[in-house]
N, C-alpha and C positions, 0 to 999 in steps of 0.2 A: 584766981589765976587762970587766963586760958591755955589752949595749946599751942598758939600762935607764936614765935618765938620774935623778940624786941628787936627785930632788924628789918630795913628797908631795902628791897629787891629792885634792883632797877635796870632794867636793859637799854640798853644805848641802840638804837633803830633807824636804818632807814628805810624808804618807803620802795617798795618792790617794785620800780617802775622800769618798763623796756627800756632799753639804752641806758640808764642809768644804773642799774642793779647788775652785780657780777659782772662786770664789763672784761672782766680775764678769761670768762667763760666763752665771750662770745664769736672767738676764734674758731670755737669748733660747736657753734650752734645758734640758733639765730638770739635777737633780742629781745622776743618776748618767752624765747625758750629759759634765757637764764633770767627773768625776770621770774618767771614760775617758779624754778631752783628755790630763787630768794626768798620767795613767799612761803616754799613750802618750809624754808630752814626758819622764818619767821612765824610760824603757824604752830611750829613743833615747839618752839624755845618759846613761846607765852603759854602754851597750855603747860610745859614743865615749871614755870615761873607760877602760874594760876594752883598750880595744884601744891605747893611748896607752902608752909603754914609760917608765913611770915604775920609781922605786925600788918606790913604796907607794900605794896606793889606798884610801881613809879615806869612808863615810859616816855624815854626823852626822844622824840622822834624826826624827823626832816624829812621832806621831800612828800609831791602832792599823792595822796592814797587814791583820789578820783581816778588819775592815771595809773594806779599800782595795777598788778597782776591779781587776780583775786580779791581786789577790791574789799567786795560786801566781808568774805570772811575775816579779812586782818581787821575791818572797824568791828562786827561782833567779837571778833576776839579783842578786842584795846577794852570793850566796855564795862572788862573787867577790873578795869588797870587805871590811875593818874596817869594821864596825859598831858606832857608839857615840850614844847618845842625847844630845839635844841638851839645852841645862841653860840657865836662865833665864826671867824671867819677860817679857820681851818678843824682838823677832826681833836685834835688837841685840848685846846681852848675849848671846844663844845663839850668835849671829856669832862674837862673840870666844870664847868659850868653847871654840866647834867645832874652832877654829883650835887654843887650849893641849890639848886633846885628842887634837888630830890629828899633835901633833909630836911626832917623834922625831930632833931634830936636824936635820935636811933642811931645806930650803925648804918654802914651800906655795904653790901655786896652787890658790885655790878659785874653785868653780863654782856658778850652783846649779840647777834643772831645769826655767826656763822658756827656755833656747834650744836644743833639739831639732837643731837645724843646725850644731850644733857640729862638728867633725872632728876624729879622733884628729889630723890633720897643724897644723890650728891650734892646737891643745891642745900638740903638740910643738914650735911658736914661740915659744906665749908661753913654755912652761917654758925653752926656750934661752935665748928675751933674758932672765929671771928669772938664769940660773945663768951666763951672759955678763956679768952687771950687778950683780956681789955685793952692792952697797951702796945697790941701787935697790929699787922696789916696781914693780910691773909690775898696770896699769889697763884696764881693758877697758870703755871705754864702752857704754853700753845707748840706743837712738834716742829711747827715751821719755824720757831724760833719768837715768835711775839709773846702771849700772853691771853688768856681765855675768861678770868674771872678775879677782880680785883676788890678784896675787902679791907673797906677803911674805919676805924671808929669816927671819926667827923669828914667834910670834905676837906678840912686843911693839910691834909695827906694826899692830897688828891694833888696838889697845886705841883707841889718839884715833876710830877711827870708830865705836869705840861709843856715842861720843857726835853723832854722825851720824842727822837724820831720814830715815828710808828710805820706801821707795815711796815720791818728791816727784818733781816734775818739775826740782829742782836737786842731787837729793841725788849724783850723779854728781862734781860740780864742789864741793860741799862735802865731798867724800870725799877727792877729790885737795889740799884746800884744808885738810883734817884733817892727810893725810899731810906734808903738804910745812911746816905748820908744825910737825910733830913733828920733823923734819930731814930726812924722805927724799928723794931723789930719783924721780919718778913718769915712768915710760917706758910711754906709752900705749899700747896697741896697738890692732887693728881692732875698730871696735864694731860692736855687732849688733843685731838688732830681737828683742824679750821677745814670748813668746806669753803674755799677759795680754788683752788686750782682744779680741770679738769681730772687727774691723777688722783683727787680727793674724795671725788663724788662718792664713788661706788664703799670705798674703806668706810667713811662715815655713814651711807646707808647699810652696810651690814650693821652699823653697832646702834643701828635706829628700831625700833620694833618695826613690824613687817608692812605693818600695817599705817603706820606713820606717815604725817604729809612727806617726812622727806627722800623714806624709802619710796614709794611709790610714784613721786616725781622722777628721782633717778632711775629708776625702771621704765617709766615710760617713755623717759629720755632717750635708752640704750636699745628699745625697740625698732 
């Protein structure tokens, strides 16, 4: 037996490109400035996901990294990880799909790179209550009202939220309200605040270590 625990970690990703990445941010800074944000929230959220003793570690990712902010370090950091492109024509559809790509019989807890304050020890909760709770889904509220980490035992759990509108300020509660009329059982766990909105930055890098891509970005931001 190792210590690695029988669940598949997978973060849902995109590529930290100017103009493309954070684009809510870019009201009050330029485009490669919230491109950097993204990368740093994406630099934080794999080394938490890397350090976390899963079986398998899975990112489903879009968009060209050649053009990302930081390039070099998000592909040293992927090299860690299965990498598979994500597939569909809206964020929905690529949700579910990420999930039947990322299975290989295991559970899944997916994640995806806008909380930065993540910890491999939270990330080893939710997978416990997940594989403590075979026959549940395991839910991670977001303060904005969406949803931050979602564990399924297969991806066929995964499919009713595809029909789920996302980025809403109810889409959290009609996620749970998907699942539970498909037949699951939903075991929520600690929610967290999304670095999406300017308003966000700073709350999320205090609960970053100091030292973290995503404190540090935000700091150099506010200089």
């Amino acid at each position: 037996m190792t210590d690695d625990m029988a669940v598949t970690l997978l973060v849902v990703a995109k590529a930290p490109v100017p103009g493309l990445a954070k684009t809510r941010l870019m009201k009050a800074m330029s485009a490669e400035a919230a491109a950097g944000i993204a990368a740093a929230a994406l630099l934080d959220t794999l080394a938490a996901v890397a350090s976390t003793p899963a079986h398998r570690r899975v990112v489903a990712m879009t968009g060209e990294l050649a053009d990302a902010a930081r390039s070099d370090e998000v592909r040293e950091a992927l090299s860690q990880f299965v990498v598979v492109d994500q597939r569909g024509d809206d964020f929905a559809t690529r949700l579910v799909n990420a999930h039947h790509d990322a299975f290989d019989g295991d559970p899944i807890v997916q994640i995806g790179m806008d909380t930065p304050q993540v910890t491999p020890a939270l990330l080893t909760s939710v997978c416990t209550a997940l594989l403590d709770l075979p026959e549940h889904c395991v839910l991670g509220p977001a303060l904005d009202g969406g949803w931050w980490v979602l564990g399924v035992p297969n991806p066929t759990w995964v499919v009713p939220v595809g029909s789920v509108p996302m980025s809403q300020s109810d889409t959290g509660d009609l996620t749970r309200a998907a699942l539970e009329k498909a037949g699951a059982r939903v075991v929520l766990v600690e929610p967290l605040l999304d670095a999406d909105e300017l308003d966000d930055l700073q709350a999320v890098a205090d609960l970053c270590a100091p030292t973290s891509n995503f404190a540090r970005a935000v700091a150099d931001q506010s200089r």
